[in-house]
C-alpha distance (Angstrom), angle and dihedral (degrees) to the residues before:
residue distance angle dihedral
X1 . . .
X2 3.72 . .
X3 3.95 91.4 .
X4 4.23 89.3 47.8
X5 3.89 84.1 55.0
X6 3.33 92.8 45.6
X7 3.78 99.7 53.8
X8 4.11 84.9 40.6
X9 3.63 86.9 63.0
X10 3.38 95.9 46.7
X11 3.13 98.0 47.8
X12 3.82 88.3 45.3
X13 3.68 83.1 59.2
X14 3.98 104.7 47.2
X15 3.97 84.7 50.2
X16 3.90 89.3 48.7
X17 3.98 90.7 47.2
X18 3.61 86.2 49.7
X19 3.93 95.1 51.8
X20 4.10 84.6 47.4
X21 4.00 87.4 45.8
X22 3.83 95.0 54.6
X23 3.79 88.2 35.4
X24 3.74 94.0 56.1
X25 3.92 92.1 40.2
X26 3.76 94.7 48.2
X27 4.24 90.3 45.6
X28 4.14 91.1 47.4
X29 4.17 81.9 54.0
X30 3.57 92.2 47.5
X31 3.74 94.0 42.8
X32 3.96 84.1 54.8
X33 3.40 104.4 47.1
X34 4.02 86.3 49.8
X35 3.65 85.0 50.4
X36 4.03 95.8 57.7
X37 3.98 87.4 42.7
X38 3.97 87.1 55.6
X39 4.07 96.9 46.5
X40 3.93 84.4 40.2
X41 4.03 92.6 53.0
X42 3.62 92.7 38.9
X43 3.74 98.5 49.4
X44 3.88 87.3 48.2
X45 3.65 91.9 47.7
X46 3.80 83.3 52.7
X47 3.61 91.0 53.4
X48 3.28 96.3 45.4
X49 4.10 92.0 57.6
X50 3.59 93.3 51.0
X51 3.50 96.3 58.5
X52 4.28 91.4 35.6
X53 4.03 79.6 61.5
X54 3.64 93.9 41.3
X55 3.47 94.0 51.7
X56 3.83 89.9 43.3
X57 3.40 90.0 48.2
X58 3.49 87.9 56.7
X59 3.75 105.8 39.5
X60 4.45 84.3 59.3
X61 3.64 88.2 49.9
X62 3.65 87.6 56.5
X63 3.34 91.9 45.7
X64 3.37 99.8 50.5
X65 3.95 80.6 50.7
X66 3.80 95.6 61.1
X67 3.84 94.6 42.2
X68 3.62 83.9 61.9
X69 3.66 100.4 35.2
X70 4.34 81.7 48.7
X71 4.03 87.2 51.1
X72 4.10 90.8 55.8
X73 3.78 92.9 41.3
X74 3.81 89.0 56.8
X75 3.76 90.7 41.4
X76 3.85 91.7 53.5
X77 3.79 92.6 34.8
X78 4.05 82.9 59.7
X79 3.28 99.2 47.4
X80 3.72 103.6 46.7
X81 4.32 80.9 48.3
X82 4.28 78.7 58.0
X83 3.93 89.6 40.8
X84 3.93 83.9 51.3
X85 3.79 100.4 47.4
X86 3.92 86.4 44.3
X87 3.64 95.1 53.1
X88 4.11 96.3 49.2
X89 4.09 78.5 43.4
X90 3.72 88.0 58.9
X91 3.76 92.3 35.7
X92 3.85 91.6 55.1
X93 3.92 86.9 43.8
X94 4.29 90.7 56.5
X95 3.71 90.7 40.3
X96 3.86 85.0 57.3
X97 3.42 92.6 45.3
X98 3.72 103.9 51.9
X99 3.89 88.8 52.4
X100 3.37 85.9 52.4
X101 3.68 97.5 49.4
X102 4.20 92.5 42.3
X103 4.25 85.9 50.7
X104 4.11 86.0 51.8
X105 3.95 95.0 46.5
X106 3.79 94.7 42.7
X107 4.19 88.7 44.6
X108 4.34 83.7 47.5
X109 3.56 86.4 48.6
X110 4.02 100.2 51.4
X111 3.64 85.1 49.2
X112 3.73 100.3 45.2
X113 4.08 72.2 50.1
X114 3.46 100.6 52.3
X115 3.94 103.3 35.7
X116 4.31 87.3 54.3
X117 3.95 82.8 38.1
X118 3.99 109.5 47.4
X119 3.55 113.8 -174.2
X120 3.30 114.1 -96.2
């Protein structure tokens, strides 16, 4: 009986090695596959940074772009406003002029009139 018990054990043990043998097999697999999902993720993640900091990168260059681009539109906004004002200035000035000029022909012409005319 003591040799049946003995070969039960062993064989008790050789099946319990193999358990721990496919166990530790099937775990080192596992553990590699997770291991190629982690560089996988990672060196997407990395990816995905760079171009997140490109693109920000980008985005306050063109920011920085229309700030300026805003700045000249206000400039030239407020200078054709002083163009405008200037040009009514200088249209008010003519207008002023021309009556000016009509009064001083008309007065020219009554005394053209009135030196070839005496009165009588």
């Amino acid at each position: 009986m003591d040799e049946q018990l003995k070969d039960n054990v062993l064989v008790a043990s050789i099946v319990l090695a193999a358990v721990c043998l496919v166990l530790a097999i099937s775990s080192g697999i596992s553990a590699s596959k997770n291991k190629t999902n982690v560089q996988r993720e990672m060196t997407l993640r990395l990816e995905t940074e760079e171009k997140l900091n490109s693109v920000s990168s980008r985005l306050s260059s063109l920011e920085s772009d229309l700030k300026k681009a805003q700045g000249e539109f206000d400039q030239t906004k407020s200078a054709l406003s002083q163009e405008q004002l200037t040009t009514q200035a200088l249209k008010t000035e003519l207008e002023k002029t021309t009556r000016l000029k009509e009064q001083l022909e008309k007065d020219l012409k009554e005394a053209l009139f009135s030196k070839t005319h005496p009165a009588k």
